[in-house]
N, C-alpha and C positions, 0 to 999 in steps of 0.2 A: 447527435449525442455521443459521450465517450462512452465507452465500454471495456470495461478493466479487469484483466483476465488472469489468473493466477502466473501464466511464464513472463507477465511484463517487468520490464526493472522498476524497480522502487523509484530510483531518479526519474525518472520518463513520467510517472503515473506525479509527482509531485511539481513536476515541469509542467505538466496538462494544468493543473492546478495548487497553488497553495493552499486553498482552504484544505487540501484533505491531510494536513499535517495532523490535526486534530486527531482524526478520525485512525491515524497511525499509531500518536502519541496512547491515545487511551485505551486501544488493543495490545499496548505494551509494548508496542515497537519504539524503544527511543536510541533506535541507534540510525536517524535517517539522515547523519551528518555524516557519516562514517565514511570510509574510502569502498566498502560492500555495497552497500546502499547503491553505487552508480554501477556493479557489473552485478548484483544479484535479485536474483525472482524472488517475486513477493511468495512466491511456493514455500521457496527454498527459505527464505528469511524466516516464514513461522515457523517451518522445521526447525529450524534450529532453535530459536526462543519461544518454544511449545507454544505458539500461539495457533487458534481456528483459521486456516486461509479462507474456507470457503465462507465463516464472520466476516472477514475483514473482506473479503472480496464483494460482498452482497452489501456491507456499510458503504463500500465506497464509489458500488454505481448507483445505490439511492442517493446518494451525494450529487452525482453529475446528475441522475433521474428530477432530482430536484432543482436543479438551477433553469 
């Protein structure tokens, strides 16, 4: 099973899988097309657009946890 950890890149965790676009898009991340997206942490990405990492990070291995 994947396990998705706050310093992984955004591109890398959406290469593992597409469904977890979703799960990006409606934590407010819509910026996963962007030229950031392939060199920066999912950390560093909520810092910046005040989003919860450790939300997003817990939505997105119950995501692999469920497949």
């Amino acid at each position: 099973m994947a396990k998705v950890t706050k310093d992984m890149i955004i591109a890398d965790v959406l290469n593992m899988d597409r469904g977890t676009v979703p799960i990006f898009l409606n934590a407010g991340m819509h910026c996963l097309g962007c030229p950031s997206s392939s060199g920066e942490s999912i950390e560093d990405a909520c810092a910046i657009h005040g989003i919860d990492a450790d939300k997003l990070i817990e939505d997105l291995n119950n995501f692999f946890e469920g497949k």
